[in-house]
C-alpha positions as CSV (number, residue, x, y, z in Angstrom):
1,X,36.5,11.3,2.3
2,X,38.3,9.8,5.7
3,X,38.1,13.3,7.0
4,X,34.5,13.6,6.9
5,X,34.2,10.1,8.1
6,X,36.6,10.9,11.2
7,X,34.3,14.1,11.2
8,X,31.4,12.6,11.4
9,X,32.4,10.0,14.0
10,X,33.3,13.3,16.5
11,X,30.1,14.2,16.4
12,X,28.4,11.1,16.7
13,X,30.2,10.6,20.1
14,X,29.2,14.0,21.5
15,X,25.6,12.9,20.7
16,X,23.2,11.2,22.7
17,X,21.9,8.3,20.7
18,X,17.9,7.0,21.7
19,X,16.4,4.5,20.4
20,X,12.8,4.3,20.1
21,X,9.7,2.0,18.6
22,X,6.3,2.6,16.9
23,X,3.6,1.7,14.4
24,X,1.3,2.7,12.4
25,X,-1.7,1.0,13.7
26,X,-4.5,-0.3,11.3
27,X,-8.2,-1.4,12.2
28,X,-10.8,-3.8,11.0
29,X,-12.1,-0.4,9.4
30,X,-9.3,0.4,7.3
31,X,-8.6,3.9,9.5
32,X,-5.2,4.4,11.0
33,X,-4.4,5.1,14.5
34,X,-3.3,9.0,14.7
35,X,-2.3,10.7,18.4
36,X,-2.1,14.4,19.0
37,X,0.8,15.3,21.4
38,X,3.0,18.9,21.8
39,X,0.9,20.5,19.3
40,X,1.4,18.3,16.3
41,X,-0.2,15.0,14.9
42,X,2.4,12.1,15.7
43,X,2.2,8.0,15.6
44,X,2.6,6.1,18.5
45,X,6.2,5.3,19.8
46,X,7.9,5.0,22.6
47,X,12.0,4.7,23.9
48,X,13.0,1.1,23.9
49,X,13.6,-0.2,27.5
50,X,16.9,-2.2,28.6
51,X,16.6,-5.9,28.0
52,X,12.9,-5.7,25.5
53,X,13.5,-6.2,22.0
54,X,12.2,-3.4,19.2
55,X,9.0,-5.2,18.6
56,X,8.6,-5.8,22.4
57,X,8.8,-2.0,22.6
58,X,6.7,-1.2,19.3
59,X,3.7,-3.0,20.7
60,X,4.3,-2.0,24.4
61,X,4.6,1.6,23.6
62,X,1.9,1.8,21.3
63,X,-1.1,0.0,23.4
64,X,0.4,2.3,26.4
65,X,0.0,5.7,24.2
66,X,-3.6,4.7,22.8
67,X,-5.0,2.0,25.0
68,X,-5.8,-0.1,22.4
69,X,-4.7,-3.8,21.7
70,X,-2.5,-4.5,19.1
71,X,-3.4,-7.8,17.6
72,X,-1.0,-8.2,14.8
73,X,3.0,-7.1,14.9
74,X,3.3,-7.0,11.0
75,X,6.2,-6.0,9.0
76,X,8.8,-3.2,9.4
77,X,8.3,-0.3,7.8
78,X,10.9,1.9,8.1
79,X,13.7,3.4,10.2
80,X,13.6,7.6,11.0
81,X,16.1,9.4,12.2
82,X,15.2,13.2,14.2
83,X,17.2,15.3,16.2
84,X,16.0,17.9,18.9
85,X,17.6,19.4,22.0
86,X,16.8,18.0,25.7
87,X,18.6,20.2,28.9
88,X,20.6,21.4,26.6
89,X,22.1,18.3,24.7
90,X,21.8,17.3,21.3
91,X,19.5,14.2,20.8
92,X,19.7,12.0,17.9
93,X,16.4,9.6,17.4
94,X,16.4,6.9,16.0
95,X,12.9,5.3,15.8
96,X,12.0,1.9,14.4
97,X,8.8,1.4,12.4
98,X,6.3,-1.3,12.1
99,X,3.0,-2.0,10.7
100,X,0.6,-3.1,12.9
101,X,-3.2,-4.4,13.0
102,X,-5.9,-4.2,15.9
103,X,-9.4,-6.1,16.4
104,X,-10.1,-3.9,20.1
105,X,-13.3,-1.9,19.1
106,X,-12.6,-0.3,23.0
107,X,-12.9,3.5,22.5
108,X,-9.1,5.1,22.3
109,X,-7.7,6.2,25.7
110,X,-4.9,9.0,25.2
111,X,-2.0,8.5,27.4
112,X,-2.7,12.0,29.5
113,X,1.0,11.1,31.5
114,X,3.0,11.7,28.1
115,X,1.1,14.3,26.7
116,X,-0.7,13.0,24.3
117,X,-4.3,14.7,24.4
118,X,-6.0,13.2,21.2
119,X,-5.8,9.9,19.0
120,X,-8.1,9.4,16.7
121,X,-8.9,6.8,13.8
122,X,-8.6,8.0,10.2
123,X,-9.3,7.2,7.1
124,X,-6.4,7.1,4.2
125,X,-8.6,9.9,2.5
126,X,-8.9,12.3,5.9
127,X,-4.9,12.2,6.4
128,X,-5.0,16.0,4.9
129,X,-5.5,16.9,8.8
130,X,-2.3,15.0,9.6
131,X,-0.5,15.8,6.7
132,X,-0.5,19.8,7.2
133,X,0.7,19.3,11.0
134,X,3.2,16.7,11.7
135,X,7.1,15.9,11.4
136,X,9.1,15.2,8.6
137,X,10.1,11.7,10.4
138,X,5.9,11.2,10.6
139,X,5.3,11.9,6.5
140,X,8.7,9.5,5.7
141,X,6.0,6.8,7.2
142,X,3.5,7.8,5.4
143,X,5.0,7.9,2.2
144,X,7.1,4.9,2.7
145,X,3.0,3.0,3.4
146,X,1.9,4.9,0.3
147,X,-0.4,6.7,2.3
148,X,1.3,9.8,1.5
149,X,2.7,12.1,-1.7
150,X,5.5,14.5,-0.9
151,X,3.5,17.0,-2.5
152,X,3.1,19.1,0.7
153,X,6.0,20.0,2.8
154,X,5.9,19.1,6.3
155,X,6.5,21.2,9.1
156,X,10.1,20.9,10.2
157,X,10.9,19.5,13.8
């Protein structure tokens, strides 16, 4: 077991390490706050900036992505953990979850600058759309809020 631990540890170091913030947004009409960015549904989140705290960079990352006001920083919900490639580097995510509730009745404004060309408000019983194209680290969200069965398989990221 040391091995793998001093294994695992190698890699770890030759690994960048990001953190990053989100939540799953809910409105006064029960619907949850989806955005549409690189092809795939997503939640709002955002990399957490030197010297702000995670729920400083939940909130801040999710009114910038969806121009809406977030009125309530609840509890956490989760931690997810994705990897990808960036310039050729390996990129290990690591994205804190919260819930969080909004009164703004302003119509969504998509953050054009990161991508994102959608967000939309949905119901728990229209997340089919979501469900059949979004990331593994998305549906652990969802299942962890109950919103959710890992009946269908994700698309892998």
């Amino acid at each position: 077991m040391l091995l793998a631990q001093e294994a695992l540890k190698q890699v770890i170091k030759n690994i960048t390490l990001i953190e990053a913030a989100g939540g799953l947004v809910k409105n006064q009409n029960k619907q949850y706050l989806f955005i549409f960015r690189q092809g795939r549904w997503d939640i709002p989140k955002g990399k957490i900036e030197k010297n702000e705290s995670v729920k400083e960079a939940a909130v801040r990352e999710t009114e910038e992505e969806c121009g809406v006001i977030i009125t309530d920083l609840g509890k956490k919900v989760c931690k997810t953990y994705h990897a990808y490639t960036s310039r050729g580097e390996v990129v290990l995510k690591k994205t804190h979850w919260f819930k969080m509730r909004t009164e703004d009745k302003r119509k969504l404004k998509p953050q054009k600058e990161e991508g994102i060309t959608d967000a939309r408000w949905l119901k728990k019983n229209e997340l089919d759309v979501i469900v059949a194209n979004t990331f593994p680290s998305i549906m652990e969200v969802l299942y962890t809020m109950g919103l959710a069965t890992n009946t269908v398989a994700p698309l892998a990221e």
